[in-house]
C-alpha positions as a Python dict, from the first residue, in 0.01 Angstrom:
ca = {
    (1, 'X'): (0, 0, 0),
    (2, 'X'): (47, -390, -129),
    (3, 'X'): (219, -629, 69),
    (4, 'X'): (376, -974, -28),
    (5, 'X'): (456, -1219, 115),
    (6, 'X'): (733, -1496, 8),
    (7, 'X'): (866, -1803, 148),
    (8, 'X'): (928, -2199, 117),
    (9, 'X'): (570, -2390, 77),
    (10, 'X'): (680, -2716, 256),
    (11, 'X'): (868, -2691, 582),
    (12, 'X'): (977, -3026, 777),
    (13, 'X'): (930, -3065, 1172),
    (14, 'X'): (1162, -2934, 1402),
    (15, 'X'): (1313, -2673, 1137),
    (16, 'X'): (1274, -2308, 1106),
    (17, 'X'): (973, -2147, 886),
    (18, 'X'): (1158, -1798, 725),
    (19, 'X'): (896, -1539, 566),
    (20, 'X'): (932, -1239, 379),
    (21, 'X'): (675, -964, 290),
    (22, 'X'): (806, -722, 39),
    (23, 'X'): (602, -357, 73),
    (24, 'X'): (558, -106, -158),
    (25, 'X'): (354, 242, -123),
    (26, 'X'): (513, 293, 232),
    (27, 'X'): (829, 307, 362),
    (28, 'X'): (812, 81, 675),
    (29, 'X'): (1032, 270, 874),
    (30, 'X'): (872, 608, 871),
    (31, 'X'): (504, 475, 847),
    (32, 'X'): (382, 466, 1224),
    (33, 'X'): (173, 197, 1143),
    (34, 'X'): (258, -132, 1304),
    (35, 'X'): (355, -464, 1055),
    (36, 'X'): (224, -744, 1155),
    (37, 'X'): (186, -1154, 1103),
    (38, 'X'): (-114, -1282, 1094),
    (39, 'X'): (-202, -1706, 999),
    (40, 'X'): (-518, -1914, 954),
    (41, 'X'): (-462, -2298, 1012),
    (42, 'X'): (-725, -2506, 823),
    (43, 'X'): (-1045, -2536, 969),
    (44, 'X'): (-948, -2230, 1203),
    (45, 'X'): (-976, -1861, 1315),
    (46, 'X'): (-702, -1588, 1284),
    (47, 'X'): (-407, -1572, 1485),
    (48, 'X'): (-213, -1258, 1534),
    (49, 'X'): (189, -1388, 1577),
    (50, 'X'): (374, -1086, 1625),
    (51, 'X'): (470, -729, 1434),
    (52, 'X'): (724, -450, 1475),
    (53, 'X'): (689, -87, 1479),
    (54, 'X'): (860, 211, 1305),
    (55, 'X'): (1132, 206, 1578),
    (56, 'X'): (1260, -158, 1456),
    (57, 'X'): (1067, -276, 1842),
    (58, 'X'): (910, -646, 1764),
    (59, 'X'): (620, -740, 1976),
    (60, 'X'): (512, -1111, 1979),
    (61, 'X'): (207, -1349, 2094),
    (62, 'X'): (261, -1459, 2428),
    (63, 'X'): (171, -1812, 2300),
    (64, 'X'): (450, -1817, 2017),
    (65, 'X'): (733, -1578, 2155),
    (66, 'X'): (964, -1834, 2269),
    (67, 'X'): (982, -1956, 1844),
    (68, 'X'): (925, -1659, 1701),
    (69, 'X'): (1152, -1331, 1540),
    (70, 'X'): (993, -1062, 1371),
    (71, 'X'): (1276, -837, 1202),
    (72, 'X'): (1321, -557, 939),
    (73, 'X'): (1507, -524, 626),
    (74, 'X'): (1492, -114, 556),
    (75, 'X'): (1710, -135, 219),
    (76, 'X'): (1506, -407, 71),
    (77, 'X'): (1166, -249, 239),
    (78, 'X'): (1078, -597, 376),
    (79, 'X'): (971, -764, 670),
    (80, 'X'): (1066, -1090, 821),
    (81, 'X'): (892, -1422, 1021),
    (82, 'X'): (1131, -1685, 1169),
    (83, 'X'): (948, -1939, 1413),
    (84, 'X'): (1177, -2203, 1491),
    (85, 'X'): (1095, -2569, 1618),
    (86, 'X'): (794, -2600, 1354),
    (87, 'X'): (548, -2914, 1371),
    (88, 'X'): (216, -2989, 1173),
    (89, 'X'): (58, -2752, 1415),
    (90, 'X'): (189, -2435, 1256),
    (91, 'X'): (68, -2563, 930),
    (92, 'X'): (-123, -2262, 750),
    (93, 'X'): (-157, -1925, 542),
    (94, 'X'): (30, -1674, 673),
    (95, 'X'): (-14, -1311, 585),
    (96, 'X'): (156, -1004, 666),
    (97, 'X'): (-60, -734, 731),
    (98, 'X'): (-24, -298, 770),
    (99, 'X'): (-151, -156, 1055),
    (100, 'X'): (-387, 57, 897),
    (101, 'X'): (-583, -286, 740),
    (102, 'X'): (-399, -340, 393),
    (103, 'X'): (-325, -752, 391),
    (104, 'X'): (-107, -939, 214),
    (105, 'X'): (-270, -1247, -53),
    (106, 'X'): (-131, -1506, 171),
    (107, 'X'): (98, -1793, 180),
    (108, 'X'): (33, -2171, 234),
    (109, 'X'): (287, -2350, 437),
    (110, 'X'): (290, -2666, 507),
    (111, 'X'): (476, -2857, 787),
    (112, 'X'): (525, -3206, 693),
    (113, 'X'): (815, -3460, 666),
}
């Protein structure tokens, strides 16, 4: 399974960050695994954002529900992050991950004017 991720590098406060991660070796909505966002900020630990299931049912943080969408593209096999209202603080890689432990390379964004 390899997973991809895709998106803007640069991101100015107060807009909306908008992630894709392409997968291939699994269809992600028959595999029961779960999809999920993960992101680093510099200097920091991991922080699980959100992920979906099979059944197209997105599950978020508590900390980061009120910004975030996690959705599903079946025809293009991809996934999708939108978290709204960005500042600096949600500066970081962001990787989509499989449930079963196969990660995405990662994608620096930056929130800056």
């Amino acid at each position: 399974v390899q997973l991809q991720e895709s998106g803007p590098g640069l991101v100015k406060p107060s807009q909306t960050l908008s992630l894709s991660c392409t997968v291939s070796g699994a269809a992600i909505a028959s595999n029961l695994y779960y999809w999920n966002w993960i992101r680093q900020p510099p200097g920091k630990g991991l922080e699980w954002m959100g992920a979906i299931d099979y059944s197209d049912s997105p599950y978020y943080s508590p900390s980061l529900k009120s910004r975030a969408s996690i959705a599903r593209d079946t025809s293009k096999n991809q996934f999708t992050l939108q978290l709204n209202s960005v500042t600096p603080e949600d500066t970081a890689v962001y990787y989509c991950v499989q449930g079963a432990g196969f990660w995405g390379q990662g994608t620096q964004v930056t929130v800056s004017s």
